[in-house]
C-alpha positions as CSV (number, residue, x, y, z in Angstrom):
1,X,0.0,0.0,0.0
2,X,1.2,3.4,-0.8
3,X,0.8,7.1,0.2
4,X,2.4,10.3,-0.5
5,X,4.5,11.5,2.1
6,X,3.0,15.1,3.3
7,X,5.1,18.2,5.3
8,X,4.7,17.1,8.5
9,X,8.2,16.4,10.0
10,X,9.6,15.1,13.5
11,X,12.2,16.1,14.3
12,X,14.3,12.7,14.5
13,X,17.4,11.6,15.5
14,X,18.7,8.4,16.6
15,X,21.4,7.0,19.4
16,X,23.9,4.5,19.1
17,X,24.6,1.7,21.8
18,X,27.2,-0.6,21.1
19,X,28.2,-4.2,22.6
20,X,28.2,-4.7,26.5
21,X,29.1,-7.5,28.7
22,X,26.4,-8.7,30.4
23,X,23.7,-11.1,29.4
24,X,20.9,-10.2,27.5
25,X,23.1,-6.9,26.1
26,X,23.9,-7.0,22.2
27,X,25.3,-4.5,19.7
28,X,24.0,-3.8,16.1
29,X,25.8,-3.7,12.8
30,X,22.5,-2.7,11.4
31,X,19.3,-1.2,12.2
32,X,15.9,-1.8,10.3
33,X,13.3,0.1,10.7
34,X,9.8,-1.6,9.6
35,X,6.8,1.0,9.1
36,X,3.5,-1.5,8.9
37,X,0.0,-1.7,9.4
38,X,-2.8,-4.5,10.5
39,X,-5.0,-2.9,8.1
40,X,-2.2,-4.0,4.9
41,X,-2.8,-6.8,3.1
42,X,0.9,-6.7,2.2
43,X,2.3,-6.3,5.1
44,X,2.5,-9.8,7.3
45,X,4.6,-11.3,4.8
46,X,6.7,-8.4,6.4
47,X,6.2,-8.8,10.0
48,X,7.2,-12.3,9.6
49,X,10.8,-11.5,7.9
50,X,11.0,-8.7,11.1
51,X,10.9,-11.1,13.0
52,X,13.6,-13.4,11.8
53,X,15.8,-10.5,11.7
54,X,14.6,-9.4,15.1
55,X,16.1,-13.1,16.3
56,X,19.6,-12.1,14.8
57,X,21.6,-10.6,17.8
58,X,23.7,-8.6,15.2
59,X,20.2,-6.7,13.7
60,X,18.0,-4.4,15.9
61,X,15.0,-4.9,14.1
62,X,11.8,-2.8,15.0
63,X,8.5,-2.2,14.4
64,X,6.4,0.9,13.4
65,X,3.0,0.5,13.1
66,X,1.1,3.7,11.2
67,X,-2.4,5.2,11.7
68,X,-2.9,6.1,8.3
69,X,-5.1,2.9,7.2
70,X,-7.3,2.6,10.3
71,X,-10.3,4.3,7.9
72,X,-9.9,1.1,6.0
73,X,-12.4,-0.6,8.9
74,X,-10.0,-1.8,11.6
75,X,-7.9,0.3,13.8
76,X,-4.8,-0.7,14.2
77,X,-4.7,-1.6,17.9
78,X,-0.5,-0.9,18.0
79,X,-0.1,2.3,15.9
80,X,0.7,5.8,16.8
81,X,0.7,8.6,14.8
82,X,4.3,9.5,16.3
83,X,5.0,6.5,14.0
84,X,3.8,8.0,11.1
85,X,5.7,11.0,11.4
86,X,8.6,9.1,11.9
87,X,8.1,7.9,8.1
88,X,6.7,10.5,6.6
89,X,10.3,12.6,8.3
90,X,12.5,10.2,6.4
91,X,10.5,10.4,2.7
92,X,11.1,14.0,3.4
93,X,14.8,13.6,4.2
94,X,15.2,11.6,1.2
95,X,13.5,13.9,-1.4
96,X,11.4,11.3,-2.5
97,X,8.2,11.4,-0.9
98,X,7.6,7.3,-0.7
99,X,5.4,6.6,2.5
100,X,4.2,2.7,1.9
101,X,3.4,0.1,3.6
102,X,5.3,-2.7,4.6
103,X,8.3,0.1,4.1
104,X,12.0,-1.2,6.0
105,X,14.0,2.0,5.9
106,X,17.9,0.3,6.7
107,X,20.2,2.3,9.0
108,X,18.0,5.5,8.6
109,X,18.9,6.2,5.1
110,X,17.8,3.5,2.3
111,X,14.0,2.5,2.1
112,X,12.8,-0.8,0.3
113,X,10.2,-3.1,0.2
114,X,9.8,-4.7,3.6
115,X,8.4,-8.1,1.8
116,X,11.0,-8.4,-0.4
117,X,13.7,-10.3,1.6
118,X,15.9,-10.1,-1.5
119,X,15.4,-6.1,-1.2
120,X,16.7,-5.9,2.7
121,X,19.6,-8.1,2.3
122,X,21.0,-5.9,-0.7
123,X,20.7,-3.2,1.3
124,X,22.5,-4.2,4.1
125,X,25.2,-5.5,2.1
126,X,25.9,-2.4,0.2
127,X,25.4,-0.4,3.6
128,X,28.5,0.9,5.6
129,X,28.9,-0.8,9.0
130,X,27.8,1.6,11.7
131,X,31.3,3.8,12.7
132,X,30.4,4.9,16.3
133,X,31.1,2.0,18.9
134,X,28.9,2.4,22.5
135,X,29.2,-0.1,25.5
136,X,25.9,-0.9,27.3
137,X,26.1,-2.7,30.9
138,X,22.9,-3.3,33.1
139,X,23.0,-2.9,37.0
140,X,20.4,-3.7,39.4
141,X,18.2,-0.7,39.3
142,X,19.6,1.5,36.2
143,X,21.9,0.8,32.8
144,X,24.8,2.5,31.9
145,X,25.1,3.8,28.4
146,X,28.8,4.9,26.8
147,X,28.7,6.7,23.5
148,X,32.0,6.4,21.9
149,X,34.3,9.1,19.9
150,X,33.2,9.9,16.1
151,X,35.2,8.7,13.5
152,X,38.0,11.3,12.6
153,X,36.4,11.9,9.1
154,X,32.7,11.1,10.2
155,X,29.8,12.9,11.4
156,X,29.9,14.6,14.5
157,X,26.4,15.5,15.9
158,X,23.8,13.3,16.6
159,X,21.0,12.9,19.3
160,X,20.9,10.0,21.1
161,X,17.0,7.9,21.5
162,X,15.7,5.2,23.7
163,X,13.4,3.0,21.6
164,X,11.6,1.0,24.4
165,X,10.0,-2.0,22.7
166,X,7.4,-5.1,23.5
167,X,7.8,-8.7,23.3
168,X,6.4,-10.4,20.5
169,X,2.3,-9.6,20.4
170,X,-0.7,-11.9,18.6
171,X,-3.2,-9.4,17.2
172,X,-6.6,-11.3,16.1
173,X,-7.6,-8.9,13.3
174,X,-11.8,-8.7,13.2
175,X,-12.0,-6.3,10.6
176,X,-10.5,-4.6,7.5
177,X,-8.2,-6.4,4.4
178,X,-7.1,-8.7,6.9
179,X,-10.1,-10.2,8.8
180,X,-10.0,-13.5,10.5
181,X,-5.9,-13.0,10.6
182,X,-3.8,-13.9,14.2
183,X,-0.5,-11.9,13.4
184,X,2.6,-11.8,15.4
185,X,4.3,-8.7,15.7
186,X,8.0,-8.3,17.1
187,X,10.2,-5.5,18.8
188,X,7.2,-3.0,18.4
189,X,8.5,0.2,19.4
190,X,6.1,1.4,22.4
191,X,7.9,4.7,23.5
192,X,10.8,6.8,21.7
193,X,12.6,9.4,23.1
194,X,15.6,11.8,22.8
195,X,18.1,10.9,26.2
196,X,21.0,13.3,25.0
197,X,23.2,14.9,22.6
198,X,26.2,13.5,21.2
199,X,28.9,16.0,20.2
200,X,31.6,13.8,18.7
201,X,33.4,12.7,22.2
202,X,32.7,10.1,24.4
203,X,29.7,10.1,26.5
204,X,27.6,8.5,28.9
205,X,24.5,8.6,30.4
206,X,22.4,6.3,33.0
207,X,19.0,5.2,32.5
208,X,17.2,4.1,35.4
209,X,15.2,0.7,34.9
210,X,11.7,1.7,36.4
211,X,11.2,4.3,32.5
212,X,10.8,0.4,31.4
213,X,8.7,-0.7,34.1
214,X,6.8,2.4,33.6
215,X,6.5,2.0,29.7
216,X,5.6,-1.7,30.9
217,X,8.5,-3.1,28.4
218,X,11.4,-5.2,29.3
219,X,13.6,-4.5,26.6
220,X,15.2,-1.2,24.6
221,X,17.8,0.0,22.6
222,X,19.8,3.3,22.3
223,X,20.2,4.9,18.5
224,X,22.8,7.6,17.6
225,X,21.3,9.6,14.5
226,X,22.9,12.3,12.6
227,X,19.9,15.2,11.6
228,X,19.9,17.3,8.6
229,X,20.0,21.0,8.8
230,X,16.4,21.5,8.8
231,X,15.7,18.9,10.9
232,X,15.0,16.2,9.4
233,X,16.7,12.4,10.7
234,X,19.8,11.0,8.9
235,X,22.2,8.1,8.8
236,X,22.2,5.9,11.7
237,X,25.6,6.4,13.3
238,X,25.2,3.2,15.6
239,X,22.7,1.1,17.7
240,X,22.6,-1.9,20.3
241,X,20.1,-3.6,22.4
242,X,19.7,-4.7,26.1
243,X,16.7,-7.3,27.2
244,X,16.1,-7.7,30.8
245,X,14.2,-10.3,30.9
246,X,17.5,-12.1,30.9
């Protein structure tokens, strides 16, 4: 399913967290970025390549669900419209105006069809591996996040996000182009928000475990992402992933 992008923008920018020591702490040579919808017909093929990906320690693979389809006849019962600014930001940062669904944008730059298997593995193969390295390590009540230096020819501005994200959920759809459809959706981004800046040096910041309890996840990630100069998000500088429920 397709639809033009319009001029809303968020303002996004991503964080990088890199490889930590402790169990259930992983770093990312790649992020995808899966924008989707229970009211697409096209999209589950999607969801179910997500979540392969999303079972590769080396990916962080999340999902977006969008609002724009709910008038279809079933509201999607995971979508925010903070989601569909997110997408519509990028096909504004690109020039190209593609909004789509099931749309995998890979390491906040390249967009293809999230279906098309073939499609996200070219893209990761022709993308560069993500230069900033971060350290993540969990303690009791809090987790420690360390941003590393830029490279000396690389970007040096970013913000830095915590995605918080859900286990996998079963939706029964009851209405719309997928009626009488159970579909499993993985690492579906419940909460995003900007924790810091990143300047080019080393950094790190402490995020105290009850934000998760309190967004009633038990896993998140941290994204470094560069930002155009009107705004608008750019290249994924570096990401990782800590689950607690390990």
């Amino acid at each position: 399913m397709n639809i033009k992008a319009g001029t809303n923008a968020a303002l996004l920018v991503v964080a990088a967290l890199g490889g930590a020591t402790p169990a259930g702490a992983a770093s990312a040579k790649a992020v995808l970025e899966l924008f989707t919808s229970q009211g697409c017909n096209s999209c589950p093929p999607a969801d179910a390549i997500l979540g392969d990906y999303a079972k590769d320690g080396s990916v962080l693979a999340l999902s977006y669900p969008v609002d724009y389809w709910d008038y279809l006849g079933w509201k999607d019962t995971l979508a925010s419209h903070e989601n569909t600014l997110r997408q519509k930001s990028y096909a504004e940062a690109r020039g190209d105006r593609q909004v789509y669904t099931p749309q995998v944008v890979v390491n906040g730059t390249t967009h293809v069809v999230g279906s098309n298997r073939r499609q996200i593995e070219a893209a990761l193969d022709t993308s560069k591996p993500l230069p900033v390295p971060v350290t993540m390590s969990a303690g009791t009540d809090s987790t420690t996040v360390t941003v590393g230096d830029a490279e000396a020819s690389g970007p040096s501005k970013g913000t830095i996000w915590l995605a918080m994200y859900a286990d996998p959920i079963t939706v029964p759809i009851e209405r719309g182009e997928n009626t009488g459809k159970s579909i499993t959706y993985y690492n579906v981004v419940r909460k995003l928000r900007p924790i810091a800046m990143w300047k080019g040096k080393e950094v790190s910041i402490e995020l105290p475990k009850s934000e998760l309890d309190q967004a009633e996840v038990s896993r998140c990630a941290v994204i470094l992402q560069t930002e155009h100069d009107n705004g608008l998000p750019g290249a994924i500088l570096g990401a990782a992933t800590i689950d607690y429920t390990h």
